[in-house]
C-alpha positions in Angstrom: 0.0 0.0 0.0 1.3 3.4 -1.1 2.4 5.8 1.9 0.2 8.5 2.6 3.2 10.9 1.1 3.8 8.9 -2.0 -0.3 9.3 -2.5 -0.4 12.9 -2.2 2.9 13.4 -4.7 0.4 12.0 -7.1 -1.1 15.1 -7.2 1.6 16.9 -7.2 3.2 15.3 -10.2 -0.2 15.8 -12.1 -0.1 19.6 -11.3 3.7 19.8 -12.7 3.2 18.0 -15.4 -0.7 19.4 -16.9 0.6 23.0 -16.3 3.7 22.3 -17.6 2.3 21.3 -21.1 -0.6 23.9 -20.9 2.4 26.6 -20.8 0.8 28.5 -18.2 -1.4 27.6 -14.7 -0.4 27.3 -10.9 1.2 24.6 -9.9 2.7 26.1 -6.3 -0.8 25.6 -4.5 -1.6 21.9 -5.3 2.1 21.0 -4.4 1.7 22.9 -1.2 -1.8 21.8 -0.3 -1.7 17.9 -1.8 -0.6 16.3 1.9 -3.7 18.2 3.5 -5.7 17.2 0.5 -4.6 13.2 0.9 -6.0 13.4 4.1 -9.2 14.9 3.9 -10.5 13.3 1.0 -8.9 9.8 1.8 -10.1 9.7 5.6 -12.9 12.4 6.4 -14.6 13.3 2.9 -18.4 11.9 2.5 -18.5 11.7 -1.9 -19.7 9.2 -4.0 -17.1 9.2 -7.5 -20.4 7.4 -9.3 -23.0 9.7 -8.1 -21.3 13.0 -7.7 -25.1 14.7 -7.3 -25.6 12.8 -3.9 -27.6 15.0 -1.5 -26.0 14.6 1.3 -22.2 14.1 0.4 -19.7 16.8 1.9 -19.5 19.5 -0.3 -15.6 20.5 -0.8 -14.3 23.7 -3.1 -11.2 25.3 -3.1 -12.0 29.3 -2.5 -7.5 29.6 -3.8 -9.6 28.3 -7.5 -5.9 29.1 -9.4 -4.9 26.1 -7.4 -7.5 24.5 -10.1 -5.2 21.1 -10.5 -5.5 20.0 -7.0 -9.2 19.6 -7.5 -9.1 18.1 -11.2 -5.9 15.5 -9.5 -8.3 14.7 -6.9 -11.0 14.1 -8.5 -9.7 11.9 -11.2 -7.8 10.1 -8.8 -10.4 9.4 -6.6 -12.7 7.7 -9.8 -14.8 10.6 -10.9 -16.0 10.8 -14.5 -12.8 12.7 -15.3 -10.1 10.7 -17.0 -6.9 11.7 -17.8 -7.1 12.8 -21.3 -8.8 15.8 -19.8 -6.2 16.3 -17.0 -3.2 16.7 -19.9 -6.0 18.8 -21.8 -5.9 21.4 -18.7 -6.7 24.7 -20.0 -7.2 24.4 -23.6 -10.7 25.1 -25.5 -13.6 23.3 -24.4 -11.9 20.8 -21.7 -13.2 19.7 -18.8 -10.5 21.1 -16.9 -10.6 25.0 -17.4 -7.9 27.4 -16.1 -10.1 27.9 -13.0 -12.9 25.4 -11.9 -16.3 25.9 -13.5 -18.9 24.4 -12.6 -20.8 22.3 -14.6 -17.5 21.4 -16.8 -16.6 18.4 -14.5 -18.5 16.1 -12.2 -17.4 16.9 -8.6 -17.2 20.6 -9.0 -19.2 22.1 -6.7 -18.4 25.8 -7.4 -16.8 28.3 -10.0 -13.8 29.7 -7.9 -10.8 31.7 -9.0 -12.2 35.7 -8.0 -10.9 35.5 -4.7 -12.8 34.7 -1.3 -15.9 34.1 -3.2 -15.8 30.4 -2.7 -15.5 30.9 0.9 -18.9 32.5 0.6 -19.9 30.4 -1.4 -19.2 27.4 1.2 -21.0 29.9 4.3 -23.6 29.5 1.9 -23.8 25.5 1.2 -23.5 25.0 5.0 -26.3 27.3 5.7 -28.1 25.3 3.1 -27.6 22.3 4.9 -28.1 23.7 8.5 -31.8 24.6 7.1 -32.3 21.7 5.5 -31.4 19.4 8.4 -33.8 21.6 10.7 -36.6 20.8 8.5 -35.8 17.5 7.4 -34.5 15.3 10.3 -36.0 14.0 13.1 -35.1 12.4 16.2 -34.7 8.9 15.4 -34.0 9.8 11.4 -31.3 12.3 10.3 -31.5 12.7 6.4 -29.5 15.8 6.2 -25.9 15.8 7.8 -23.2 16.7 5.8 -20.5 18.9 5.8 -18.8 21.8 3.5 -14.7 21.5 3.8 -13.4 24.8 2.1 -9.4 25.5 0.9 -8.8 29.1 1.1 -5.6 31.1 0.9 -3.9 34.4 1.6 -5.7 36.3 -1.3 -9.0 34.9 -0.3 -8.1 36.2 3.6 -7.4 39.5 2.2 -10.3 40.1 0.3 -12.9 42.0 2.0 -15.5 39.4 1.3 -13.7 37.0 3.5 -14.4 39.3 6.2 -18.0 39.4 5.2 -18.7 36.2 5.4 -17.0 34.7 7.7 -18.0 37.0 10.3 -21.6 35.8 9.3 -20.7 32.6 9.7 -19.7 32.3 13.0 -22.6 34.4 14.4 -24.9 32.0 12.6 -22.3 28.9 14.8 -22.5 26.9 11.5 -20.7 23.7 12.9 -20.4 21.8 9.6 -18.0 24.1 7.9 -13.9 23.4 7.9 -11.7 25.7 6.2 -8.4 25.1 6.2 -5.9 28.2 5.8 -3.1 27.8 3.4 -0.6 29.8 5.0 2.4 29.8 3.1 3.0 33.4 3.4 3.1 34.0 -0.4 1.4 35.9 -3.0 1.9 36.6 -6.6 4.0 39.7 -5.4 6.0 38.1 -3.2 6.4 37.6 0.8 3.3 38.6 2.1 4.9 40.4 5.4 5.4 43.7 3.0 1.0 43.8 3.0 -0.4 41.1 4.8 0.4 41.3 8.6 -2.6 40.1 10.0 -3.3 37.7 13.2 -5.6 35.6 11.3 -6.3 32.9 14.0 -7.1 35.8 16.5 -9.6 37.5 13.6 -11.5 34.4 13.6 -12.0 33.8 17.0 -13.2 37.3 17.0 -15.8 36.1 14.5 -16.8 33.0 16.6 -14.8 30.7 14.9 -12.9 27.6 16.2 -9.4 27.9 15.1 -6.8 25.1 15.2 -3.1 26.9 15.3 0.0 26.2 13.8 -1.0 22.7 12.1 2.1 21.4 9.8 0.4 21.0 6.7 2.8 18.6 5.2 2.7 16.0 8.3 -0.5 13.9 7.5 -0.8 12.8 10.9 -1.2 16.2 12.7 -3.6 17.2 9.9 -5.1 14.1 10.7 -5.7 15.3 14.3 -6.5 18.5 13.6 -9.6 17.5 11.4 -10.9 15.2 14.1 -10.2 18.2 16.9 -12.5 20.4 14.6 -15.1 17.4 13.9 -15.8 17.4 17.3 -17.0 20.9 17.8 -20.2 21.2 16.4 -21.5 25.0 17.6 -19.0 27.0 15.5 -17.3 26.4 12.0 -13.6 25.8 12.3 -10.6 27.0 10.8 -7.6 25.2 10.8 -4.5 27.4 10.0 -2.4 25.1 8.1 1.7 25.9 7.7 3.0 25.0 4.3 5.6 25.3 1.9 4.2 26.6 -2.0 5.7 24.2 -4.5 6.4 22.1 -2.3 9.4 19.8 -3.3 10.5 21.9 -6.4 14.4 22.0 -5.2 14.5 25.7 -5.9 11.4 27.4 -6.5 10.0 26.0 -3.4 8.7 28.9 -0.9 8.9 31.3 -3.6 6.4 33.3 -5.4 7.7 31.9 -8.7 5.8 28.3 -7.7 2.7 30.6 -7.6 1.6 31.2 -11.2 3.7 29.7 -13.7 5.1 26.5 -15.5 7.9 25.1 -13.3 10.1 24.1 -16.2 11.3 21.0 -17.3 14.9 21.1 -14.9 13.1 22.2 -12.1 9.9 19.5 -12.7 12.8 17.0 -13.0 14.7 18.0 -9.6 10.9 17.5 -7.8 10.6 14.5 -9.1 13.8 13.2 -8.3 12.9 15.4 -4.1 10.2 13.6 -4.0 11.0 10.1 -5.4 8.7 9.9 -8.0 9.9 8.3 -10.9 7.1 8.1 -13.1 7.0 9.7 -16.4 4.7 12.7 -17.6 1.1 11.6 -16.5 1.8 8.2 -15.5 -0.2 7.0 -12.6 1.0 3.7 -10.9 -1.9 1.1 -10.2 -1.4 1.0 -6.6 -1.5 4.9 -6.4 -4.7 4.9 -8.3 -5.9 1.5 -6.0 -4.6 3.7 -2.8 -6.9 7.1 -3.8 -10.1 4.8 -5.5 -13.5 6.1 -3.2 -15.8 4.5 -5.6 -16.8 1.7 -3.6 -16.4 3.4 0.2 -18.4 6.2 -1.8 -21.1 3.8 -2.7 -21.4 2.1 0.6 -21.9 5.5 2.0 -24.3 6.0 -0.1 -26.3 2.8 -0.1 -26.2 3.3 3.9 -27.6 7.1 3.3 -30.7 5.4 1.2 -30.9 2.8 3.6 -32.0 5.4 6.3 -33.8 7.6 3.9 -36.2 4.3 3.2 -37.0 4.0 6.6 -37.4 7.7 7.1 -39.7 7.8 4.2 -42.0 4.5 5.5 -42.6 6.9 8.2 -42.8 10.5 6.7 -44.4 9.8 2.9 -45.2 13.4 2.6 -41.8 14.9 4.1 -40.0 12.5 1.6 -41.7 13.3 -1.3 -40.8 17.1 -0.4 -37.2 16.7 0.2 -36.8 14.8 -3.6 -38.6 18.1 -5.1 -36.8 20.3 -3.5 -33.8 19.0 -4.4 -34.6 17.9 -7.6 -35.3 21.5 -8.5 -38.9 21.2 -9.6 -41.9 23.2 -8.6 -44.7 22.3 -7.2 -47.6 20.8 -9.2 -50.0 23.8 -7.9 -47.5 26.5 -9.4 -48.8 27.8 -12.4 -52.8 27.2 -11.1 -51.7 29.4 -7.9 -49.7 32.3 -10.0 -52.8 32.6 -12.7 -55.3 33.6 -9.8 -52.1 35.8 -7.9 -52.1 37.7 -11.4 -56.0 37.7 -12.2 -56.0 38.7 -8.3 -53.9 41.9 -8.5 -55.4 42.5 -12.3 -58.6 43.0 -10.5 -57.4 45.2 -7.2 -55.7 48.0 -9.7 -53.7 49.2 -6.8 -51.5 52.0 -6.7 -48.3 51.0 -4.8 -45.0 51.4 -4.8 -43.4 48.1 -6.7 -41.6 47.4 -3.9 -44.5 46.9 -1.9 -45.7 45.0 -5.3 -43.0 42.4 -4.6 -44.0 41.9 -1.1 -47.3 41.3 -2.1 -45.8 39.1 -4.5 -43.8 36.9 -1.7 -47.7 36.7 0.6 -49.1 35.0 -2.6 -46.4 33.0 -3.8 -44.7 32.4 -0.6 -46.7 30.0 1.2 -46.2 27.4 -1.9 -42.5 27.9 -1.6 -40.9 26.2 1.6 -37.6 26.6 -0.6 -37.9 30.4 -1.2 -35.1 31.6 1.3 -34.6 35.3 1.1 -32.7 38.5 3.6 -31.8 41.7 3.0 -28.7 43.6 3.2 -29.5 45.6 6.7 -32.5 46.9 4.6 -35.4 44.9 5.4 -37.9 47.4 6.0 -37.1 49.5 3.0 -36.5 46.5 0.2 -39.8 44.8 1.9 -38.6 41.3 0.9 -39.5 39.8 4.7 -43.4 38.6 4.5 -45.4 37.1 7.2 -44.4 33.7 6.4 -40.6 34.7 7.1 -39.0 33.0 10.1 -35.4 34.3 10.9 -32.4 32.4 10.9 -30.4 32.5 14.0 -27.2 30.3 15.9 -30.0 28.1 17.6 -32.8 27.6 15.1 -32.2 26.3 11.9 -35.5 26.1 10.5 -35.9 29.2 8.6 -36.3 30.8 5.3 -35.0 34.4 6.4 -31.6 35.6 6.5 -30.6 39.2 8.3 -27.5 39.6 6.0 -26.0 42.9 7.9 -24.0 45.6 5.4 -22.7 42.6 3.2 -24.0 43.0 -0.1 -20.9 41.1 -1.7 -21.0 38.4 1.1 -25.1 38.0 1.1 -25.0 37.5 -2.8 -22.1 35.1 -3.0 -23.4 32.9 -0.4 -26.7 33.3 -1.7 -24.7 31.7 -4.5 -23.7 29.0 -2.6 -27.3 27.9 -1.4 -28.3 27.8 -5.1 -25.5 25.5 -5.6 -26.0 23.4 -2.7 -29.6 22.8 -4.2 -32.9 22.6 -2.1 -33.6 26.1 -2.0 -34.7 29.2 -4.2 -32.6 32.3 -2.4 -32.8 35.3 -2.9 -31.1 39.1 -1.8 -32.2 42.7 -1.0 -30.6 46.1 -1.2 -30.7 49.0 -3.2 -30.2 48.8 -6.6 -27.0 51.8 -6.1 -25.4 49.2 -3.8 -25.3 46.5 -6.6 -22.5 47.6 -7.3 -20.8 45.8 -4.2 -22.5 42.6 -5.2 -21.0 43.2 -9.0 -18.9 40.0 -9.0 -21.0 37.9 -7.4 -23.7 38.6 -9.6 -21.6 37.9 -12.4 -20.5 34.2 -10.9 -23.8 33.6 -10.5 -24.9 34.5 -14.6 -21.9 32.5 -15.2 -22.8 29.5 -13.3 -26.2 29.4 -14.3 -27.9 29.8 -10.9 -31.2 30.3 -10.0 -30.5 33.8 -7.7 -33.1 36.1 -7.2 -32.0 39.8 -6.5 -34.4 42.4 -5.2 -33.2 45.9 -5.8 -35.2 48.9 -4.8 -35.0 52.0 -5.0 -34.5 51.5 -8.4 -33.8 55.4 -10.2 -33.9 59.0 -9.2 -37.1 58.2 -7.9 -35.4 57.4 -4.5 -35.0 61.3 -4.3 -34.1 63.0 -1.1 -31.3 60.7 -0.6 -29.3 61.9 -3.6 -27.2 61.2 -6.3 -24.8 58.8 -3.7 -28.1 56.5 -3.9 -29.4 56.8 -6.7 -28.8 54.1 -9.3 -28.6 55.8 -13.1 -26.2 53.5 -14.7 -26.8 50.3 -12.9 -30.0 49.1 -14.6 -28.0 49.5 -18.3 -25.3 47.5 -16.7 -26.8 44.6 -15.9 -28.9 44.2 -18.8 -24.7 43.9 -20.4 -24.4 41.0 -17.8 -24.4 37.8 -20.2 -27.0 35.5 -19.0 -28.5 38.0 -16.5 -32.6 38.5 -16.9 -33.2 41.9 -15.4 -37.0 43.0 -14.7 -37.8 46.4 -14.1 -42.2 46.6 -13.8 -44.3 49.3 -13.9 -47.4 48.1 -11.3 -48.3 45.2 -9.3 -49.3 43.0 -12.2 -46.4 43.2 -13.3 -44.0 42.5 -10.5 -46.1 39.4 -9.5 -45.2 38.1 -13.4 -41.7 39.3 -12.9 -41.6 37.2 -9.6 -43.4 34.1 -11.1 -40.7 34.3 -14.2 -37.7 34.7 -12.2 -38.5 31.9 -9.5 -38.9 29.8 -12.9 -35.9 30.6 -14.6 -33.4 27.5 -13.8 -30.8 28.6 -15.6 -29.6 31.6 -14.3 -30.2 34.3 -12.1 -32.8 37.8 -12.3 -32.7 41.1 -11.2 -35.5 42.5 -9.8 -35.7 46.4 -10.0 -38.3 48.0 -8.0 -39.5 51.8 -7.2 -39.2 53.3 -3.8 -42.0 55.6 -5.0 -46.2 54.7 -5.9 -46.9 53.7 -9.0 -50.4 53.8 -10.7 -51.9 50.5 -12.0 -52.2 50.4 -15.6 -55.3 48.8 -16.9 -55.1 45.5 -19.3 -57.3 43.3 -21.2 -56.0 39.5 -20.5 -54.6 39.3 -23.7 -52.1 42.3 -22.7 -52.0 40.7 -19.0 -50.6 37.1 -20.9 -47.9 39.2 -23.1 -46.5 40.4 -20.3 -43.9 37.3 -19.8 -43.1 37.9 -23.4 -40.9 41.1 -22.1 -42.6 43.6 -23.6 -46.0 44.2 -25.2 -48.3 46.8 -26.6 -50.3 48.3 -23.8 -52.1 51.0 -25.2 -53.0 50.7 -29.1 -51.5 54.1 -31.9 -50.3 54.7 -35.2 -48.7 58.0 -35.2 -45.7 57.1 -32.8 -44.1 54.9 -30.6 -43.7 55.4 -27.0 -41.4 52.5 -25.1 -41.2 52.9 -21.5 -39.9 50.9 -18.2 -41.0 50.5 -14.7 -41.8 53.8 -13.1 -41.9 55.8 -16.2 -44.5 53.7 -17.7 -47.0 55.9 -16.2 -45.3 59.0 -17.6 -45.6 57.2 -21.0 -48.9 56.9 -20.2 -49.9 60.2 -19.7 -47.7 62.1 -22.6 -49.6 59.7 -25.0 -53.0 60.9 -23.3 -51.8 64.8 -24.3 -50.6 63.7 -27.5 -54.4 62.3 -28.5 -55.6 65.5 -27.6 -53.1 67.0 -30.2 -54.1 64.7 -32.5 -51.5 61.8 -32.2 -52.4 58.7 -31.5 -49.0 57.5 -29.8 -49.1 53.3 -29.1 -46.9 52.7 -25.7 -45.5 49.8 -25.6 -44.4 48.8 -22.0 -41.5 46.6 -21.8 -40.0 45.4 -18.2 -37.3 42.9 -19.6 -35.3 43.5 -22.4 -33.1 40.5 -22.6 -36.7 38.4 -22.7 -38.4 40.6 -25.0 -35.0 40.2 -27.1 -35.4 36.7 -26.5 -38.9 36.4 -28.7 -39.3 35.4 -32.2 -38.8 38.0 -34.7 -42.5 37.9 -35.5 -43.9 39.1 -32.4 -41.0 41.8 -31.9 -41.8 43.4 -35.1 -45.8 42.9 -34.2 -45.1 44.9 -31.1 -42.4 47.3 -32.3 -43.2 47.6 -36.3 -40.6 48.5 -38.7 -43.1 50.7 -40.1 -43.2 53.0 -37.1 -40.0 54.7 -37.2 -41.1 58.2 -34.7 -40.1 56.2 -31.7 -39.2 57.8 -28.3 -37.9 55.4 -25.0 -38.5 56.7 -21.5 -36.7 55.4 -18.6 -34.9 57.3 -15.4 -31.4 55.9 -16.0 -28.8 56.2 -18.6 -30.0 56.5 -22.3 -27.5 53.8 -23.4 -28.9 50.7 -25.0 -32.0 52.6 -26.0 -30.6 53.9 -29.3 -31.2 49.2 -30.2 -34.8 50.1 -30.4 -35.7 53.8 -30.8 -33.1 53.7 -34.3 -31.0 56.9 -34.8 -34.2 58.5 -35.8 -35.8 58.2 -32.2 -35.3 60.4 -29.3 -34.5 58.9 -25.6 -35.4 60.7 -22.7 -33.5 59.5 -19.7 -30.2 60.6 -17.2 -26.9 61.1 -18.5 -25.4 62.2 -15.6 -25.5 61.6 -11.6 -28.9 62.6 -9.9 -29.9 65.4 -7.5 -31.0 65.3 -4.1 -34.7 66.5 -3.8 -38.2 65.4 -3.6 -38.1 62.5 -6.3 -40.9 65.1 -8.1 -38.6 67.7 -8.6 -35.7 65.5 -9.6 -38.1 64.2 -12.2 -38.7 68.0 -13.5 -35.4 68.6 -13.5 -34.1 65.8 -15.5 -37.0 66.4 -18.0 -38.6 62.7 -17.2 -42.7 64.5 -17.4 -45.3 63.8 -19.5 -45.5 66.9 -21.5 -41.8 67.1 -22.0 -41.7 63.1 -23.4 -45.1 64.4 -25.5 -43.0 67.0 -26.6 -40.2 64.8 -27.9 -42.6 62.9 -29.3 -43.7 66.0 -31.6 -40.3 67.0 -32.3 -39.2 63.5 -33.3 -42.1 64.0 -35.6 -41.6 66.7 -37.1 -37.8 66.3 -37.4 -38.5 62.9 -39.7 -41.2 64.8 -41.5 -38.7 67.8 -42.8 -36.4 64.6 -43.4 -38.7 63.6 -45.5 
């Protein structure tokens, strides 16, 4: 039987080696962290190779993602789907094995890592996941739900400010099933971290809550060993276990030095490692008792067999409850859903409020909320103002799990990243609040989540100028344009309450990736619609009120503005169609047929109306059309008078209209 040592320099050679002939990757981290890795997923990780989709297996992901080949070694040494081929195809087009870990792109990845500290997060966010889960689920003589997330982090994930974020978080919340264990090797791609990186990390966590395990030797398996079981046995508080190592470990004399970090070690230097570390094999070459020594395929499936075992007995007893935990986790709706949001719809058609559409939402969550046990949703320290708790909401807290409301605190990056991480863990349906201004702290982890794919919901409010009094610090003019650039990011901006109940019921069943929800601090009238126009309004955008002299398109809060300049310009004698249209990307997204029957070719005096940026517009008003909107930063004032001032009134978009008009007339 191979020695713990000569298992781990399997991964170690595999790191030389594929970044060697990709020309480019970082080899220092999976040579410094392969000892603690042997260990972990050899003696302590819960994963099925053959079923990498298990509910409850451990979750692991490396937050340090450039260390991308200690995760691709491990898992194609421990009998995942991912043979070698892949591993010497590392960072070439369409691989399985990208330059940072994607998920999706290999069984066993859990998580897209490489922007630092976001799969830290992202882990807060899978052991929340399964905190919640096991609070619902298990009983006391069943426990269906009891896993754990294991998290690799480094310096550069420690100095992001997310790290701070979430971690604090975490040990308020005394999540017990999450291990991270700190590569401290006291380098970074500049150099020696003491020039910019002086901080007592084990005391910062234990200020957070935190168990922390000091001055573990990360290349001496059996005091990693210990380590794991000494954090194992505390359950109240996640633990972080500071593990000493050496980057590039074994290189003979790039070792300890930031040029292990981030490039190819060369072919003298891979040689000298190979001959430190007394591997002889050639490029790629696995010995059959290394692969024997790392196979988890059939300890994998035993644990697994022995999971179904007690789910079978659990489910004798709880039909109901079992049936609930596979659709949850399966991802599907319930069979009710579409009944339940028809009469939600056909409910608000009929009130015709005139509310704010961030009270809209709220309604929204009452009616769609009590068929959702997996809608799990906080705020950002804003609660009051996004109004995304409902009566249904129970709070999250250190001693009871069995929630669906998280009080995030001032951590919009953190509460979107590990909101993230719940999507990935699956079960659940999160989703975030702030302002739509403060999205910009969120920014990447809104990004990882388009990228991934993830069902995240983000509430934004206070969606434009019309936050007013607060000022031009608050008010979001360029965010709404900027993530409708977001690739794979549905943004939803509606102007009443029939609309953000469709905007809800779309996003919740969009599975493949997240929505932005932008809402209005200010009232908004109810616009009045046959059913026909109450059904288009999924389609993204549709005509709402019928003309043939012009074209008025219009978003959100300035749908009613629309509204009312086409009213003045019947009583001039133009007969101006407004077409409202509260998602771009999934009006973009319809057949050219029904675009052109909403926006015809033929009607070329086209104005757009929305209280943001006029970027983007010029796609569907054409260089003959006019955009009224906000080129620069707003103004602090009653959201009345900021409208005035920036022009956003009926009579001045009526006006536009007429000057649009007669601009293409003298044209023509």
């Amino acid at each position: 039987m191979p020695s713990r040592r000569e298992l781990a320099n399997a991964i170690r050679a595999l790191a030389m080696d594929a970044v060697q002939r990709a020309k480019s990757g970082h080899p220092g981290m999976p040579m410094g962290m392969a000892d603690i890795a042997q260990v972990l997923w050899n003696d302590h990780l819960r994963h099925d190779p053959c079923d990498p989709e298990w509910p409850d297996r451990d979750r692991f992901v490396i937050s340090n993602g450039h260390g991308s080949m200690l995760l691709y070694a491990l898992l194609h040494l421990s009998g995942h789907a991912l043979p070698l081929e892949e591993i010497k195809r590392f960072r070439q087009l369409d691989s399985m094995t990208p330059g940072h870990p994607e998920y999706g792109d290999a069984p066993g990845v859990e998580t897209t890592t490489g922007p630092l500290g976001q799969g830290l997060a992202n882990a807060v966010g899978m052991a929340i996941a399964e905190k919640i889960l096991a609070a619902r689920f298990n009983h006391a003589r069943h426990t269906v739900v009891d896993h754990r997330t294991w998290v690799f982090l480094g310096d550069g994930c420690l100095m992001e400010g997310i790290s701070h974020e979430a971690c604090s978080l975490a040990g308020t919340l005394g999540l017990g099933k999450l291990i991270a264990f700190y590569d401290d090797n006291d380098i970074s791609i500049d150099g020696e971290v003491e020039g910019w990186f002086t901080d007592d990390t084990p005391a910062r966590f234990d200020a957070y809550g935190w168990h922390v395990v000091r001055g573990v030797d990360g290349h001496d398996a059996a005091a990693v060993d210990t380590a794991i079981r000494d954090a194992l046995a505390v359950t109240d508080r996640p633990s972080l276990l500071c593990c000493k190592t050496i980057i590039g470990f074994g290189a003979p004399n790039k070792a300890g030095k930031a040029s292990a970090h981030g490039a190819p070690l060369g072919d003298d230097e891979i040689a000298g490692a190979r001959e430190a570390l007394g591997w002889s094999h050639p490029p790629f070459e696995i010995p059959g008792d290394i692969y024997a020594g790392w196979d988890a395929r059939e300890r994998g499936a035993a644990q697994q067999r022995e999971w179904q075992s007690r789910f079978e007995v659990w489910r004798a007893e709880f039909p109901r409850e079992a049936t609930e935990f596979e659709r949850r986790t399966s991802g599907e709706l319930p069979a009710e859903w579409a009944e339940t949001c028809r009469r939600h719809i056909a409910s608000a058609s009929a009130a015709g409020e005139n509310v704010a559409s961030r009270k809209a939402s709220q309604n929204a969550l009452e009616a769609l909320g009590p068929m959702l046990p997996e809608l799990i949703g906080g705020s950002a320290d804003l609660t009051g103002s996004n109004l995304t708790k409902w009566s249904g909401s129970t709070v999250l807290t250190r001693r009871d799990g069995d929630a669906n409301y998280i009080y995030f605190g001032v951590r919009e990056f953190a509460m979107t990243a590990i909101c993230n991480g719940i999507a990935l863990h699956g079960g659940f349906i999160p989703y975030t609040g702030t302002f739509l201004m403060f999205s910009e702290y969120a920014r990447n982890a809104l990004r990882m989540a388009a990228l991934m794919g993830q069902r995240v919901i983000s509430v934004f409010t206070h969606d434009s100028i019309g936050l007013g009094e607060d000022g031009p610090t608050h008010q979001a003019v360029e965010q709404t344009a900027t993530l409708r650039l977001m690739p794979n990011m549905s943004v939803w901006r509606p102007c009443d309450a029939v609309e953000s109940m469709v905007a809800w019921k779309t996003a919740i069943e969009r599975h493949e990736g997240p929505t932005s929800l932008l809402f209005s601090r200010q009232g908004l009238p109810h616009q009045s619609r046959t059913p026909e126009q109450t059904a288009a309004i999924a389609r993204g955008g549709y005509v709402l009120r019928e003309g043939s002299d012009a074209l008025l398109i219009a978003t959100g809060s300035e749908v009613g503005i629309a509204m009312g300049a086409a009213a003045l310009l019947a009583g001039r004698g133009i007969e101006a169609r407004v077409v409202s249209m509260p998602s771009t990307d999934v009006f973009e997204a319809q057949d050219d047929a029904y675009r052109t029957s909403v926006l015809p070719r033929s009607m070329r005096a086209r104005v757009a109306v929305e209280a943001g940026v006029t970027a983007g517009w010029r796609a569907w008003v054409g260089e003959d059309g006019a955009v009224a909107g906000v080129d620069s930063f707003g103004k602090s004032a009653p959201y009345q008078h900021v409208y005035e001032h920036f022009g956003l009134t009926a009579e001045n978009v009526a006006a536009m209209v007429e000057s649009v008009i007669e601009r293409m007339a003298a044209a023509a």
